[in-house]
C-alpha positions as a printed NumPy array, in Angstrom:
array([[  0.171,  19.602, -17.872],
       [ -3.175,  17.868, -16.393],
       [ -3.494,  17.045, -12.764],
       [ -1.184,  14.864, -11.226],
       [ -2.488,  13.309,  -8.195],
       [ -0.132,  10.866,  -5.426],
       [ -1.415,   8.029,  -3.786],
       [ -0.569,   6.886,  -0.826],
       [ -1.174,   3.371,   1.152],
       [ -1.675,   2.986,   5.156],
       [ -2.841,   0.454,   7.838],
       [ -2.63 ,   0.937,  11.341],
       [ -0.767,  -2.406,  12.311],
       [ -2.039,  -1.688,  16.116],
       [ -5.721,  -1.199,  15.622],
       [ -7.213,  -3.939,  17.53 ],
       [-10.015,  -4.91 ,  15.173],
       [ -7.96 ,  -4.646,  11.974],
       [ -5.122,  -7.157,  13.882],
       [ -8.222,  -9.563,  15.491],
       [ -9.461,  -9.58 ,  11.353],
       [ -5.978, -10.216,  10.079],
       [ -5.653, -13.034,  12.624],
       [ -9.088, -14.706,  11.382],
       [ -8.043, -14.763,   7.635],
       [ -3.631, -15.536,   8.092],
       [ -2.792, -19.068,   6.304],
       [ -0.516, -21.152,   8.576],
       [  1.899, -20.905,   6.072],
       [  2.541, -18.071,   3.313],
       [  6.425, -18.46 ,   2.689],
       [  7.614, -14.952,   4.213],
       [  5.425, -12.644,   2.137],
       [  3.459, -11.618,   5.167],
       [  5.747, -11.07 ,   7.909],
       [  4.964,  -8.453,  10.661],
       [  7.604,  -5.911,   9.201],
       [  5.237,  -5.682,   5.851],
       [  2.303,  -3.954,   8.312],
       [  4.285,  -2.464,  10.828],
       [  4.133,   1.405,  11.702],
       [  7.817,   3.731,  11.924],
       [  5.629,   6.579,  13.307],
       [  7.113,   8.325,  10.24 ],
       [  4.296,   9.074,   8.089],
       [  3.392,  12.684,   8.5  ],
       [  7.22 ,  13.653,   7.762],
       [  5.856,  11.717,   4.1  ],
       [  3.128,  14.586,   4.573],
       [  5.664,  17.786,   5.301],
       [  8.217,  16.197,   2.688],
       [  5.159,  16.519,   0.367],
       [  4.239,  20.172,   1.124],
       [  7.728,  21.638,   1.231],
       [  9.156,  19.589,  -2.074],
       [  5.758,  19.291,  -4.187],
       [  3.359,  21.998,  -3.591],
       [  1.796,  21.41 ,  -7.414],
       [  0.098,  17.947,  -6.534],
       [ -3.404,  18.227,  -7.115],
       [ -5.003,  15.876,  -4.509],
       [ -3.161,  13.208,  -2.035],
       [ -5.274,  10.398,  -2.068],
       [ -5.268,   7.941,   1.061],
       [ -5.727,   4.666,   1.243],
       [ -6.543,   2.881,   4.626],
       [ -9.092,  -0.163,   5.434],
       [-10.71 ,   2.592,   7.621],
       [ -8.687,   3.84 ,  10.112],
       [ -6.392,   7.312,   9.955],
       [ -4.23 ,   8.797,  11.979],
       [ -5.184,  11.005,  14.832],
       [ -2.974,  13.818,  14.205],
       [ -4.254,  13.54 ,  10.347],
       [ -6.074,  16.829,   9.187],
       [ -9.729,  15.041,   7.118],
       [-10.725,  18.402,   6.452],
       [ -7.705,  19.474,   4.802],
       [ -8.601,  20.516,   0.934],
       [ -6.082,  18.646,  -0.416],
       [ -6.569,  15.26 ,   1.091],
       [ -9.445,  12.234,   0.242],
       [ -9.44 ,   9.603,   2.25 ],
       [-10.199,   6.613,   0.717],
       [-11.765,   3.391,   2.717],
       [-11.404,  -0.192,   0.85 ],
       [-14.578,  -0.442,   0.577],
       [-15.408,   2.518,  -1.47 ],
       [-13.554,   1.778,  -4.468],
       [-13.249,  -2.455,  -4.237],
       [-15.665,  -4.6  ,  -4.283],
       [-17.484,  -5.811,  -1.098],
       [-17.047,  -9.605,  -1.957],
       [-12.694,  -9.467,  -1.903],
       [-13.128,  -7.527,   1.677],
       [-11.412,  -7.571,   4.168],
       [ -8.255,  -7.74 ,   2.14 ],
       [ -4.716,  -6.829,   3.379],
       [ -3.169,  -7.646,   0.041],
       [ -1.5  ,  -4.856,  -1.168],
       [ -1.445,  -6.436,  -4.332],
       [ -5.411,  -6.361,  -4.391],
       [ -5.541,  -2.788,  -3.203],
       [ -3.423,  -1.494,  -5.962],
       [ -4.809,  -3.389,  -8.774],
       [ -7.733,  -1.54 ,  -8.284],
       [ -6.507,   1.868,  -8.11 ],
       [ -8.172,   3.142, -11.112],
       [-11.878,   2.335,  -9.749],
       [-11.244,   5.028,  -6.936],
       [-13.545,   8.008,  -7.18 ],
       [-11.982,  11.335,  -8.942],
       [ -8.642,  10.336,  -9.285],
       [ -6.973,  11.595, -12.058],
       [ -5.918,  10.252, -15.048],
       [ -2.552,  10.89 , -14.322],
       [ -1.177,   9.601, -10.618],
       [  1.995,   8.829,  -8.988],
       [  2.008,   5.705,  -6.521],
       [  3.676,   5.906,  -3.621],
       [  3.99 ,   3.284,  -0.403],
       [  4.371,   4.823,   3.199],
       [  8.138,   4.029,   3.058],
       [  8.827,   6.254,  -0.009],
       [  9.7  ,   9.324,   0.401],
       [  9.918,  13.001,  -1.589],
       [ 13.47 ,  14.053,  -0.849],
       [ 14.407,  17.125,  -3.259],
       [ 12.398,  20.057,  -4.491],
       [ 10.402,  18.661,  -7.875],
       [  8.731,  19.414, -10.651],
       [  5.528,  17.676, -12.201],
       [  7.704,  17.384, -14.952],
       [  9.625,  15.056, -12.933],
       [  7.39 ,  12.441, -12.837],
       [  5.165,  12.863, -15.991],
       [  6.263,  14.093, -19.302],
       [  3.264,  15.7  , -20.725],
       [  0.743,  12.46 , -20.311],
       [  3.875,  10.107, -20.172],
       [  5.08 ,   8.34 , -17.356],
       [  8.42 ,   9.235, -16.22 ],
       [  9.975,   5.316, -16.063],
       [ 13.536,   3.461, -16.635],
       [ 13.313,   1.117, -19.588],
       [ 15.738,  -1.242, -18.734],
       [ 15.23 ,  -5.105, -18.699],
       [ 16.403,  -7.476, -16.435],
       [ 16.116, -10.975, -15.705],
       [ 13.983, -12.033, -12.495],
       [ 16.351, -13.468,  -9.674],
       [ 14.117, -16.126,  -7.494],
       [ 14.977, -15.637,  -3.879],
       [ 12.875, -16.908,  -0.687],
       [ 10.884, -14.811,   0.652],
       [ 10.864, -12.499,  -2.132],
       [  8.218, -11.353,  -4.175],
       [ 10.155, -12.766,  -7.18 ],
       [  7.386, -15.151,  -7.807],
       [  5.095, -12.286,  -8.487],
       [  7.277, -10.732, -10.676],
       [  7.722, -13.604, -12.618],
       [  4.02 , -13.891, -13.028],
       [  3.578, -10.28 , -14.187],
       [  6.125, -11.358, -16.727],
       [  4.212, -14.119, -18.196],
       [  1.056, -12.651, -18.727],
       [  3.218,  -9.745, -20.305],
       [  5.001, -12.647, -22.965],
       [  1.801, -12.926, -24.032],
       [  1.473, -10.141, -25.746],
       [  4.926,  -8.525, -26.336],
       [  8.316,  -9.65 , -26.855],
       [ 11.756,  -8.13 , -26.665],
       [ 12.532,  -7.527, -30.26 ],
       [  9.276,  -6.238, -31.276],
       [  9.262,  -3.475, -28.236],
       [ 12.902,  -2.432, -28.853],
       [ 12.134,  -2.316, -32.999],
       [  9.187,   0.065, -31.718],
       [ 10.614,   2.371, -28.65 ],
       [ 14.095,   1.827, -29.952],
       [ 15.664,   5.394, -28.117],
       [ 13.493,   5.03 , -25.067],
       [ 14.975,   1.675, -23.749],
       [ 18.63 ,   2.545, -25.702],
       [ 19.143,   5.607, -23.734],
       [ 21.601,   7.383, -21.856],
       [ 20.108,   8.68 , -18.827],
       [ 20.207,   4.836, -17.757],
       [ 24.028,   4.805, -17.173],
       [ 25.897,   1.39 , -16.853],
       [ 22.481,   0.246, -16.921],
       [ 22.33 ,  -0.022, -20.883],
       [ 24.516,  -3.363, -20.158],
       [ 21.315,  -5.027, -19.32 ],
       [ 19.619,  -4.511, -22.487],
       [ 22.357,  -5.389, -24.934],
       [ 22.302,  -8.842, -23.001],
       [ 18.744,  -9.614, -23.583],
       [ 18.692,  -9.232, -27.364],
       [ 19.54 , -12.956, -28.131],
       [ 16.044, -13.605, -26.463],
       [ 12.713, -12.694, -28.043],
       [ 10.968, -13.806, -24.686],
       [ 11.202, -10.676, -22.243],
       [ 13.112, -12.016, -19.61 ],
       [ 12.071,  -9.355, -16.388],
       [ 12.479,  -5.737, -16.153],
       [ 14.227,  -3.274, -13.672],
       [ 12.928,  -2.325, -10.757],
       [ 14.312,   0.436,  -8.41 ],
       [ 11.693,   0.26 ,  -5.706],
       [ 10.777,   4.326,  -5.898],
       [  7.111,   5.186,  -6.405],
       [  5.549,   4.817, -10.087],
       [  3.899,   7.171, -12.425],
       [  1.058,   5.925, -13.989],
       [ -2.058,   6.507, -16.596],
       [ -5.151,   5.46 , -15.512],
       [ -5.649,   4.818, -19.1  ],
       [ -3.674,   1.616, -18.988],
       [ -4.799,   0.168, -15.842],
       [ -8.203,  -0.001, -17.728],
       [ -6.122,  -1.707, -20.789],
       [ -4.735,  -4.281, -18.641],
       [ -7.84 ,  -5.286, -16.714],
       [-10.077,  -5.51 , -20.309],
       [ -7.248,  -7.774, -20.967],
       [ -6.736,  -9.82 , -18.378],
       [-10.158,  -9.244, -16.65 ],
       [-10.324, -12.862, -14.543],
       [ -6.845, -13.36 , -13.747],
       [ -6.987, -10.25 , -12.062],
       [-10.582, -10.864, -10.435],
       [ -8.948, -14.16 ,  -9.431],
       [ -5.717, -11.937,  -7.346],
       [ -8.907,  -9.643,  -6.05 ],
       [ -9.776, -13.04 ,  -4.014],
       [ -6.225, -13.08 ,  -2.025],
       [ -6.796, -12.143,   1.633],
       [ -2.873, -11.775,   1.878],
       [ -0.175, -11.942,  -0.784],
       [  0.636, -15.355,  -2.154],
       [  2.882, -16.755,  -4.509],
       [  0.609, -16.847,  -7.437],
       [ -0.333, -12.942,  -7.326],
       [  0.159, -10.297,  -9.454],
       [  1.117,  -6.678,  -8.662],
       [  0.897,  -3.337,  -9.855],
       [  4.228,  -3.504, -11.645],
       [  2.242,  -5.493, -14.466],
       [  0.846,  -2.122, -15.575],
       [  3.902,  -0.612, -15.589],
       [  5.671,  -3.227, -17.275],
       [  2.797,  -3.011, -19.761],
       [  3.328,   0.987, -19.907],
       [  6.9  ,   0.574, -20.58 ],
       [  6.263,  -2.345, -23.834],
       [  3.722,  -0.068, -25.204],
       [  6.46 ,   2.517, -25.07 ],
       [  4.123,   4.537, -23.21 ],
       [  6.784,   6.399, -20.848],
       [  9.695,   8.971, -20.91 ],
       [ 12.652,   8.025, -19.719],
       [ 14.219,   8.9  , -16.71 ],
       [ 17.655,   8.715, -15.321],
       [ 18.34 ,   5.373, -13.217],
       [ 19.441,   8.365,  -9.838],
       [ 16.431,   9.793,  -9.614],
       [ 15.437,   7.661,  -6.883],
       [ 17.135,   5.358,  -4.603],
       [ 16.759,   2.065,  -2.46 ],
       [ 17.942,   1.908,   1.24 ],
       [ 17.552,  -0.853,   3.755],
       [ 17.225,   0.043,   6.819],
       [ 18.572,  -3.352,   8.474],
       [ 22.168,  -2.811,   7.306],
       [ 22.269,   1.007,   6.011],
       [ 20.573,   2.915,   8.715],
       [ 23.64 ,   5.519,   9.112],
       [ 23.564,   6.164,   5.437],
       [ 19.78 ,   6.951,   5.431],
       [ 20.068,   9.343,   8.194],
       [ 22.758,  11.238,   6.423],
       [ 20.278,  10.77 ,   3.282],
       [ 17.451,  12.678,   4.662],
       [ 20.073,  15.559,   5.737],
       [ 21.565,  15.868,   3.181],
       [ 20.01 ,  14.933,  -0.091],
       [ 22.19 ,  13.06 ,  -3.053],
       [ 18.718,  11.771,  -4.621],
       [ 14.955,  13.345,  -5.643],
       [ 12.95 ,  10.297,  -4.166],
       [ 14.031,   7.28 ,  -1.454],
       [ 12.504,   4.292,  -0.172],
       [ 13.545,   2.684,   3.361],
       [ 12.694,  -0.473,   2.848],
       [ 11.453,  -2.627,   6.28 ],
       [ 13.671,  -6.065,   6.587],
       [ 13.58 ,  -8.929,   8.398],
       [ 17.34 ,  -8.068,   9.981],
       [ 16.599,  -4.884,  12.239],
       [ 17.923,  -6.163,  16.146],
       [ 16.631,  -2.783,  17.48 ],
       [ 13.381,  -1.767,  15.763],
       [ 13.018,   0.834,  18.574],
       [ 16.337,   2.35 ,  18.271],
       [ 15.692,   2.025,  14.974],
       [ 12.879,   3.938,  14.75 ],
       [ 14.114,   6.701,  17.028],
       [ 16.817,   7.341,  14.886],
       [ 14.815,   8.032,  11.62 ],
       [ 12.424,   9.58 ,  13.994],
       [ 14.934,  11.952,  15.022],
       [ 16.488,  12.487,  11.29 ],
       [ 12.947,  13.134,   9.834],
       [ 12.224,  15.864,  12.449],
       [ 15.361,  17.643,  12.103],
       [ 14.474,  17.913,   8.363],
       [ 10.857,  18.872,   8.776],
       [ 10.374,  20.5  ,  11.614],
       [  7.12 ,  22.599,  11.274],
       [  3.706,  20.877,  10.951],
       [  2.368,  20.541,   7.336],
       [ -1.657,  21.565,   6.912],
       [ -2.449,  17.489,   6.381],
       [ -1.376,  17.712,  10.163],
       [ -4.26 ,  18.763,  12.588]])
């Protein structure tokens, strides 16, 4: 097995300069994909850190991303960690940028990465004992081939996800990736799930895929593939101060992994999606006692109490990992 490496994305929603920049660049108007619960911090980040030492000891490095600023309790000299500013791996002309859609679609230009790299947000989280195995199959991606068809939905990114899906139509199409990776996307470990891609074979346009919202396994390899392809669309996303309708995200090298049949499937409960807004009590009871390998608690607009909240998950996390992990100073 080569090196797997994670990466993980930060921003310190209360650093004064960072919020005085964000305020300079905001459009009036960007139709709910920049709300204040996309930057905001749950305090919860160095229980990602512990959950990391305790459940994945193998990683090789834990690469952090941050447009400059790290935590004070954060351990820089710790062997395992790089910190990575913005502006060492994008370029100087698309900064300041707090697109996250920019960030990532430049992942591969960061210095010593390794081929192989898992991509995590701060609200995903490690939750069982794993194996490298788990998330990369020799030099394949562990994924879920399942399609799916995009559901539009205000607010959403579901306009991004449509545009990853047209850029991938130009190149592949449903029959042709089934006739090719017939087993991988036909495959039990996807359950009830295998619904989804009998329904899709009277279209030879791929109509969306499935996305469980748990942190991605990737080959640098195709990230390189993708942006020889598609070299000024991208460039043209790079611009985006903030996310906007017209982007397009990371998932369009995943979607492109999974129609080159470049993956190994994985079973649809490896990871699972929590909101916090209406499934706080379940998430707590989650974290104590674990029913899946990796979660993500997503931020929503419908937390009352973001304090109590907080606390609670606060409290949850701590009980789980109590000692301090050597990222910690």
């Amino acid at each position: 097995m080569q090196k797997i490496d994670f990466i993980i994305t930060w921003v310190d929603d209360n650093d004064p300069v960072w919020k005085e920049a964000k305020k300079k660049y905001l459009p009036k108007s960007d139709n709910g994909l920049n709300t204040e619960s996309r930057y905001r911090d749950w305090e919860i980040l160095k229980y990602w850190f512990r959950s990391v030492e305790e459940n994945t000891p193998w990683v090789n490095k834990i690469f952090f991303v941050t447009e400059g600023h790290v935590p004070s309790w954060l351990n820089t000299n710790c062997d395992k960690l790089v910190i990575v500013k913005h502006e060492d791996y994008i370029e100087s002309k698309y900064l300041p940028t707090f697109n996250s859609n920019v960030i990532e679609l430049n992942f591969h230009k960061i210095k010593g990465l390794s081929d192989l790299f898992v991509n995590f947000n701060d609200d995903m989280f490690v939750n069982k004992k794993l194996r490298a195995e788990d998330f990369f199959d020799s030099t394949l991606p562990k994924d879920i081939g399942v399609f799916s068809p995009i559901i539009p939905k205000r607010g959403s990114i579901a306009s991004i996800v449509s545009n990853n899906v047209e850029v991938i139509n130009d190149y592949f199409s449903t029959w042709d990736v089934l006739k090719k990776n017939f087993f991988k996307f036909f495959n039990f470990k996807y359950g009830k799930y295998l619904i989804k891609n009998f329904c899709v074979l009277p279209w030879r346009n791929i109509l969306g895929f499935y996305d469980n919202h748990i942190p991605v396994s990737y080959n640098k390899k195709i990230f390189k593939e993708v942006w020889n392809k598609e070299d000024e669309l991208l460039k043209e996303v790079s611009e985006h101060k903030f996310r906007q309708k017209d982007d397009i995200n990371h998932w369009l090298i995943r979607y492109w992994q999974l129609c080159l049949g470049k993956f190994s499937p994985r079973s649809v409960n490896f990871g699972h999606y929590y909101d916090i807004s209406s499934e706080l009590d379940v998430i707590i009871k989650e974290i104590k006692a674990p029913q899946h390998s990796i979660i993500c608690l997503n931020d929503g607009e419908g937390i009352n109490d973001f304090e109590n909240a907080k606390s609670k998950l606060l409290e949850a996390f701590e009980v789980r990992y109590p000692e301090k992990s050597k990222f910690e100073r």
